[in-house]
N, C-alpha and C positions, 0 to 999 in steps of 0.2 A: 559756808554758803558763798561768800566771798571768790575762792576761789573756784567752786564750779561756777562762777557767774563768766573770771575770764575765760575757762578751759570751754567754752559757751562760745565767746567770740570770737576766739579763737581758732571753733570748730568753724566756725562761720567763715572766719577770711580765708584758712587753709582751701574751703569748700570752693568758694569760688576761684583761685590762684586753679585747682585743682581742675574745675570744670573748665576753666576758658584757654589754661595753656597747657597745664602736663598730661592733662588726659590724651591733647591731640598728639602732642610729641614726643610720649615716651614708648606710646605702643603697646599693642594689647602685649606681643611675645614679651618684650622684656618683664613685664607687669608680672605675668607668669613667672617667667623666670626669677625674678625678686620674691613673690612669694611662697613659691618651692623652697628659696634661699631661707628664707624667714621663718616657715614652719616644719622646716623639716626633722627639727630639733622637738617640737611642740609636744608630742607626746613625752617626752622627759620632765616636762613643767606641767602636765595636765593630769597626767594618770596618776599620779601620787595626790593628787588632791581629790579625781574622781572614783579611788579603788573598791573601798566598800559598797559606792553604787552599784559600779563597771560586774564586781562579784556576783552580786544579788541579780543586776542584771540579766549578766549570761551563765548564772548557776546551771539550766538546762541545758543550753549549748555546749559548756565543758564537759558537762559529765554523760553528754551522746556518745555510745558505741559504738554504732553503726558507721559505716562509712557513708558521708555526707557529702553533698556538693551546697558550697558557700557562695554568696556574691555580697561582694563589699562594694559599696557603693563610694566613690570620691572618696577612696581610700588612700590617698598622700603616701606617705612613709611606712604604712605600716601597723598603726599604732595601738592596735587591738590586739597583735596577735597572741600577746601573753593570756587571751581569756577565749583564743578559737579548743574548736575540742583536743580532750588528750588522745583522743584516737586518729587515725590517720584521717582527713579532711581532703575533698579537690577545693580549691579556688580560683573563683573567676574574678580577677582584680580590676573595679573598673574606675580609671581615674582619667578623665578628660587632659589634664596636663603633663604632658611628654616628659616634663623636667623632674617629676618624683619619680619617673621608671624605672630610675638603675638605681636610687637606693632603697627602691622597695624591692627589687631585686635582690641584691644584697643584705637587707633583714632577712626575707622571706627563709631563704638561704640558712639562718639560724636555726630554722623551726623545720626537722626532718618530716613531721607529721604531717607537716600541712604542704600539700600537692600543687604548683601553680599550674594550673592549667592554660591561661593567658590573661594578656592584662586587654583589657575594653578601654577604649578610647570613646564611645559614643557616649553622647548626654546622657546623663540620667534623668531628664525628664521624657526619654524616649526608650532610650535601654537599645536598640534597635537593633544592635548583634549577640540579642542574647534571648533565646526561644521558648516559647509560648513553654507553662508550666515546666519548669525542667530544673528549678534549684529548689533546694530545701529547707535552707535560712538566707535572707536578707539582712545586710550589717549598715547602719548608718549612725555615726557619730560625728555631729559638730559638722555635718554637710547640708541637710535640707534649708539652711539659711543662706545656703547663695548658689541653690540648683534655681535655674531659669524659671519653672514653674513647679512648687509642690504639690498641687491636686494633679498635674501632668505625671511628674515624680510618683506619685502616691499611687497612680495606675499601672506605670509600668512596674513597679513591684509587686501591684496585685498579678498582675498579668504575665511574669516571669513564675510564682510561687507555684512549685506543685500544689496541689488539695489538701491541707491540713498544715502547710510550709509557715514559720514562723518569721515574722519581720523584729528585729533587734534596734531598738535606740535609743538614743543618748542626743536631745537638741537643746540649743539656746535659744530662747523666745523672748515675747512682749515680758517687760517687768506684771504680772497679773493684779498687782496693785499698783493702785494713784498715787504713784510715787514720782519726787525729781528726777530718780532716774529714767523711768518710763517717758516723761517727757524729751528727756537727753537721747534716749534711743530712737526714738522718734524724730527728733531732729536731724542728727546722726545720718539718717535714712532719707530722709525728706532732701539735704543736700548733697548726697551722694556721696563725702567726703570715706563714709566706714565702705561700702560696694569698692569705690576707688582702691583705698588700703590694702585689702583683704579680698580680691579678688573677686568681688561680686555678692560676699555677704551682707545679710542687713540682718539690724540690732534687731527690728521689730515687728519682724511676723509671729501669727499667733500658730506654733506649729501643730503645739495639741491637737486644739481644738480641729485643726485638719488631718489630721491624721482621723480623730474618734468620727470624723463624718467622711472617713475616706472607702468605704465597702469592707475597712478589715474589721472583723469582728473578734469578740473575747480579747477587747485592747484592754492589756492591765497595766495603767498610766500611773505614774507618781510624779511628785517633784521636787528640786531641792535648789539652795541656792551657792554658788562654787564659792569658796574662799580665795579672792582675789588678789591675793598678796603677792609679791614674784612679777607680777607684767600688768601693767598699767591698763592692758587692753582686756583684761579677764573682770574688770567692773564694768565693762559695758553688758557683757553677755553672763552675768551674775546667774540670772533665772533660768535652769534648768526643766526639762521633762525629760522622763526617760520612760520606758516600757517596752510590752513583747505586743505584739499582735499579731492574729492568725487568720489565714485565710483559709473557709469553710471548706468542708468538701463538697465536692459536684453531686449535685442531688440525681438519680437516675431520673429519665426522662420517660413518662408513660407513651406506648406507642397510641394514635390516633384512627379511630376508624373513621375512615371515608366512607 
């Protein structure tokens, strides 16, 4: 207890050092650039502790036939691609930071299956160059915790998915019990210190729960908690949900007599 009480004030003084001088003067680009640097490597220390999820997860998506159009949402490096399908895939890669383009160019590049089609620069709480019903799975892992708005997010993926198109993820949320940690996440959040770090992330949205009241229906949610060992910063974001969710089909529309 002792010492989460200092790693406690210590989020506190960083928090403010943080808000009043490096936020102004280090700059959103380099900010980027630093955490392009930082996680680029990330899925080599995640996906070994996430695997038997990540399988169970996308068990349907790998074992799809058909040729598919994919959209990865703030897809960074890459780091899913050992679980896209074994059949040939298009992808539309969409990652707002410039700085992961050329080596998720350079993964992609490994995996002859999977098709880049181009990489999206626009938010994903907007999706905005990417057309009404036109993909057929949705990929997000370890990103709806620092997209600008998730119920915004949660739409444009309804609103990209063909009728019956499946949404894939994998997020870190609120601790769901009345735990020290959930206070610390919360804190964390409240100073901005973790948003700062990490690009915009926060410990403590409740993602679930928005996603299961987001319009996508047959959400089959679970949850687990990650084994944090290896990086000091995977005990903030312990609490896991993952699941599939689908969006219905268009119901025909009866014609009206006037």
């Amino acid at each position: 207890m002792s010492v989460l009480l200092v790693v406690s004030a210590l989020i506190v003084v960083l928090a403010i050092v943080y808000q009043k001088w490096l936020y102004k003067y280090i700059g959103s680009d380099n900010r980027k650039k630093y955490f392009a640097e930082l996680l680029k490597d990330f899925p080599k220390l995640y996906n070994p502790k996430t695997k038997p999820m990540k399988q169970k997860l996308f068990e349907s998506l790998i074992k799809t036939k058909e040729e598919i159009c994919v959209l990865e949402i703030g897809i960074g490096s890459g780091g899913n691609f050992d679980f896209y399908p074994e059949s040939k895939c298009r992808l539309i890669a969409n990652e707002p930071n410039q700085y992961f383009h050329q080596i998720l160019s350079d993964n992609v590049a490994k995996y002859p299956q999977i098709i880049l089609s181009r990489i999206s620069s626009s938010s994903a709480d907007n999706l905005q160059d990417i057309g009404d019903a036109t993909i057929d799975a949705v990929i997000s892992t370890v990103v709806l915790c620092s997209v600008p708005n998730v119920a915004n997010t949660l739409d444009a993926i309804l609103r990209v998915l063909k009728p019956g198109g499946k949404f894939y993820y994998m997020e870190h949320e609120l601790d769901p019990k009345f735990t020290w940690w959930r206070k610390l996440q919360e804190m964390i959040d409240f100073f901005g210190i973790w948003t700062f770090l990490f690009d915009g992330c926060h410990a403590s949205r409740t993602t679930g729960n928005l996603i299961k009241d987001s319009g996508l229906l047959s959400v089959d949610q679970d949850r687990f908690y990650l084994n944090p060992v290896g990086f000091w910063g995977l005990y903030i974001i312990k609490p896991h949900v993952y699941g599939v969710a689908m969006k219905t089909a268009i119901k025909s529309e009866k014609s009206l007599d006037l």
